[in-house]
PAGULO-67587 format. One record per residue (C-alpha): residue in one letter; x, y, z. Coordinates in steps of 0.02 Angstrom, whole numbers, padded with zeros to 5 digits, always signed. Example, Ala and Ser with C-alpha at 12.3 -4.5 7.8 and 13.67 -1.06 7.14 Angstrom:
2
A+00615-00225+00390S+00684-00053+00357
END
This chain:
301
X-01014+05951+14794X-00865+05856+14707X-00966+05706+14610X-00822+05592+14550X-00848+05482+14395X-00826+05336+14521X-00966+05389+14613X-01072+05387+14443X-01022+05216+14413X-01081+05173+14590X-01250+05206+14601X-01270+05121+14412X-01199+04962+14491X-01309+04946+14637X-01445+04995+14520X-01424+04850+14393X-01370+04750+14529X-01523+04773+14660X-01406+04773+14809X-01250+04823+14884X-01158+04641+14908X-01173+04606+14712X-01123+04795+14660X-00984+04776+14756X-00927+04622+14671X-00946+04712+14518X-00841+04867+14556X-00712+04755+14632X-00721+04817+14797X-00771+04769+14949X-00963+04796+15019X-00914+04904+15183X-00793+05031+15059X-00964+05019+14934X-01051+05075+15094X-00965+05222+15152X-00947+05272+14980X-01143+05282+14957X-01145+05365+15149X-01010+05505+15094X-01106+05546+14923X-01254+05586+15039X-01169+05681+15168X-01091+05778+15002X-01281+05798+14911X-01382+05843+15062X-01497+05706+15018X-01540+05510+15017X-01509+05406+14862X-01582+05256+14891X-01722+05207+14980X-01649+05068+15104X-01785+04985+15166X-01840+04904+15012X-01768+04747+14940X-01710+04753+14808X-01631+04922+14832X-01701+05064+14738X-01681+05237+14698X-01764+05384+14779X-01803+05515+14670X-01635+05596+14679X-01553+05436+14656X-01651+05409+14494X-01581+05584+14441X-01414+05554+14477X-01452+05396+14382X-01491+05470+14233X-01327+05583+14242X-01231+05427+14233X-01336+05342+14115X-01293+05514+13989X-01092+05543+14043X-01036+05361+14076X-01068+05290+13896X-00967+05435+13842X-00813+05406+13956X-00822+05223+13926X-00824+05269+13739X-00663+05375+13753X-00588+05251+13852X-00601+05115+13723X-00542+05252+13571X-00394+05280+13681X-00373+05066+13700X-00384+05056+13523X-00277+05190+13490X-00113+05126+13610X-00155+04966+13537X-00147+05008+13367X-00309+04963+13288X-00403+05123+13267X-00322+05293+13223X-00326+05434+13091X-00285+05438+12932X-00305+05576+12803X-00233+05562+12647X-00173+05703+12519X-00149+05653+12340X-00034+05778+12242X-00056+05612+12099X-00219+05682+11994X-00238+05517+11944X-00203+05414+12080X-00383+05429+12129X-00417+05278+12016X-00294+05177+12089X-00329+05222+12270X-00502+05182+12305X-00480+04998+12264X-00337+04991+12404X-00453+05114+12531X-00592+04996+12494X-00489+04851+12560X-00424+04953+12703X-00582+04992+12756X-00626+04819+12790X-00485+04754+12895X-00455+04953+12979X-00671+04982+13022X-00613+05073+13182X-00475+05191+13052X-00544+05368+13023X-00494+05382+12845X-00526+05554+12741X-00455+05619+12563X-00396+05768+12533X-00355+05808+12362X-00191+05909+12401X-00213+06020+12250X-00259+06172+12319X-00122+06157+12468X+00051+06121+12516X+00028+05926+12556X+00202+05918+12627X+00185+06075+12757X+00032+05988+12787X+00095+05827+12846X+00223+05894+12947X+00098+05990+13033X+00002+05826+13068X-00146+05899+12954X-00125+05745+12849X-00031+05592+12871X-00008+05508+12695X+00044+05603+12549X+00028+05492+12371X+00162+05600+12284X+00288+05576+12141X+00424+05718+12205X+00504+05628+12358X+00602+05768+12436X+00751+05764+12594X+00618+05837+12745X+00638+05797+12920X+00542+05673+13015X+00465+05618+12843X+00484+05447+12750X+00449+05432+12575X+00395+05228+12551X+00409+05188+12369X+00253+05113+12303X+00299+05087+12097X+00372+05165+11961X+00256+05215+11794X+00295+05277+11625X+00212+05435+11563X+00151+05405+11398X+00093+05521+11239X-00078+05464+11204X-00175+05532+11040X-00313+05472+10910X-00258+05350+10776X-00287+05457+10660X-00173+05597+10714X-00017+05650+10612X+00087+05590+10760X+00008+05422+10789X+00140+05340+10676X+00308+05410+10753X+00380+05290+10876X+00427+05400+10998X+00361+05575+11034X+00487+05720+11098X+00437+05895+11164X+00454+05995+10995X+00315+05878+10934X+00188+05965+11060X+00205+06133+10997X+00038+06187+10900X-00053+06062+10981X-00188+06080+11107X-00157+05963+11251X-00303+05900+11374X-00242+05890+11531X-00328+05856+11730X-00333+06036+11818X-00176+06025+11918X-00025+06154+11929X+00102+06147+11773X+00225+06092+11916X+00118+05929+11971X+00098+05870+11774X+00232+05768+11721X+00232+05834+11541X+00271+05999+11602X+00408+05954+11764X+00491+05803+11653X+00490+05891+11469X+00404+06032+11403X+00456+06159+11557X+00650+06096+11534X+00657+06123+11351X+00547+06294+11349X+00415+06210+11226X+00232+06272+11243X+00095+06202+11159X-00042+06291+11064X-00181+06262+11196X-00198+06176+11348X-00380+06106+11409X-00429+06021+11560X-00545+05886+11615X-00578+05802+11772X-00599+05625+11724X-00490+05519+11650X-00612+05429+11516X-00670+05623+11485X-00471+05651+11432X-00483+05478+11339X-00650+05516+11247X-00590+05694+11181X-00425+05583+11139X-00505+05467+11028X-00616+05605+10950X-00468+05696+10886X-00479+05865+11000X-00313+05855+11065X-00180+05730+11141X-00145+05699+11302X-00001+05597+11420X-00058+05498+11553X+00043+05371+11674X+00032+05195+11582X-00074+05107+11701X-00217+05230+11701X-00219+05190+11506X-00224+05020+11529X-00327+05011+11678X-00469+05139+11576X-00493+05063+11421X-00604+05158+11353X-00584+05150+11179X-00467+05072+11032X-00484+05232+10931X-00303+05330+11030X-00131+05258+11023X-00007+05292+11155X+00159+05298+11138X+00339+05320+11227X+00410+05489+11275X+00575+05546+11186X+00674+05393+11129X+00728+05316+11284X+00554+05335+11387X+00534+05426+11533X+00494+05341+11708X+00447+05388+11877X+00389+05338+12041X+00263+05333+12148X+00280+05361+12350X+00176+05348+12515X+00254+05490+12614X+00231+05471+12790X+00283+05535+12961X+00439+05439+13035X+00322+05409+13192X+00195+05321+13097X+00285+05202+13017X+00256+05088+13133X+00054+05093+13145X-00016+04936+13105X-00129+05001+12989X-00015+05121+12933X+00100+04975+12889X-00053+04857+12796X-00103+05034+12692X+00064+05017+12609X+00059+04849+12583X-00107+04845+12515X-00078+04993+12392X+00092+04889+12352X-00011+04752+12294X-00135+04853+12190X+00001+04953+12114X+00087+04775+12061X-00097+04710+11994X-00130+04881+11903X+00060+04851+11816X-00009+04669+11761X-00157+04731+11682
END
């Protein structure tokens, strides 16, 4: 036997339908093709599908069973068929996101809540992108979006600038450098610095001024959270530097001061790092706009 989808969709039509003249309006075709169609499944099964004499027409017990084969594999096709629709047309799709940003996580769930709204049909998944290459991963299509501060010159990937953030010292009022009014990297050395567990080379304190002028500080500890960083702050167990916003944005306490790194400040950016080919998306398109206008909000705050 060669049972054809179309043939699945045929007896389902004349079974909703009760008849052969309205099943073949239904399947677009006309009632004679219908016909032989239904004739040439028989000749193929060995046995009768329907039971003609009746009106409506029913099922015969094999008919019923090849009924419920279509009733189990159609929904399925017809299911694929739309995720394919959706997917030439732009409004559903995949998209997992690496964050190499530690503490982008705060900022990025407000924009993935909004996303998630106007994208339902949008697979979206996070992937921290601390334990692995994010930017292999993208170009292997593991990923898609790559929150990153280190835009780099790869093939076949954009880097869509998002904003730019200070890194700030931040310490307890009460420390001996609260009162300077700008903090360089000697200044760090002897004191324990609270960090989130990321690589050295993913930490702007390290990439942007500690690793470049050799200074090591006395201790380094780590904490997840970024009020957990802000509470040990405040209570005098270390100092910390965080991007501006997330200071702001926290506000945990009044008992930590932050304040500029060396005299002239340091700034860098954030990026969306995408495949060229997905550029274009629709959704891929209203992510960046909508983590645009969150980044713009957070640098209002």
């Amino acid at each position: 036997m060669h049972i054809e989808f179309r043939h699945l969709r045929t007896v389902r039509a004349i079974y909703q339908a009760g008849g052969l003249a309205r099943a073949a309006e239904q399947l677009n075709i006309t009632q004679s093709a219908l016909s032989h169609q239904i004739k040439g499944l028989e000749e193929q099964t060995g046995v009768e599908l329907f039971v003609r004499r009746s009106k409506p027409m029913t099922l015969s017990a094999a008919g019923m069973r090849f009924l419920r084969l279509a009733n189990q594999v159609l929904p399925q096709i017809e299911a694929l068929e739309a995720e394919f629709d959706g997917l030439r047309e732009g409004s559903s799709g995949r998209l997992h996101i690496a964050i190499e940003c530690h503490a982008c996580f705060e900022w990025l769930f407000p924009v993935l809540e909004k996303f998630r709204k106007l994208w339902p049909d949008v697979d979206v998944d996070i992937r921290p992108g601390l334990a692995f290459d994010a930017m292999p991963a993208l170009q292997k299509e593991e990923v898609d979006l790559v929150v990153s501060s280190d835009p780099e010159d790869m093939a076949g990937i954009s880097f869509s600038h998002l904003f730019d953030y200070a890194p700030v010292f931040v310490a307890s009022s009460q420390h001996r450098l609260a009162q300077k009014p700008y903090i360089d990297a000697e200044d760090f050395r002897g004191e324990t610095l609270i960090t989130y567990p990321v690589e050295r080379s993913r930490l702007d304190i390290f990439s942007q001024l500690l690793s470049p002028a050799k200074v090591e500080p006395a201790t380094i500890r780590q904490a997840e959270l970024t009020a957990v960083i802000l509470l040990l702050v405040a209570s005098n167990r270390g100092v910390s530097v965080l991007p501006d916003w997330v200071v702001r944005e926290v506000k945990y306490s009044s008992d930590y001061v932050t304040r500029p790194l060396t005299s002239k400040g340091l700034t860098r950016g954030l990026f969306a790092a995408t495949r060229n080919d997905d550029l274009a998306k629709p959704y891929m398109v209203d992510l960046i706009r909508l983590a645009g206008e969150e980044a713009r909000r957070l640098q209002q705050v």
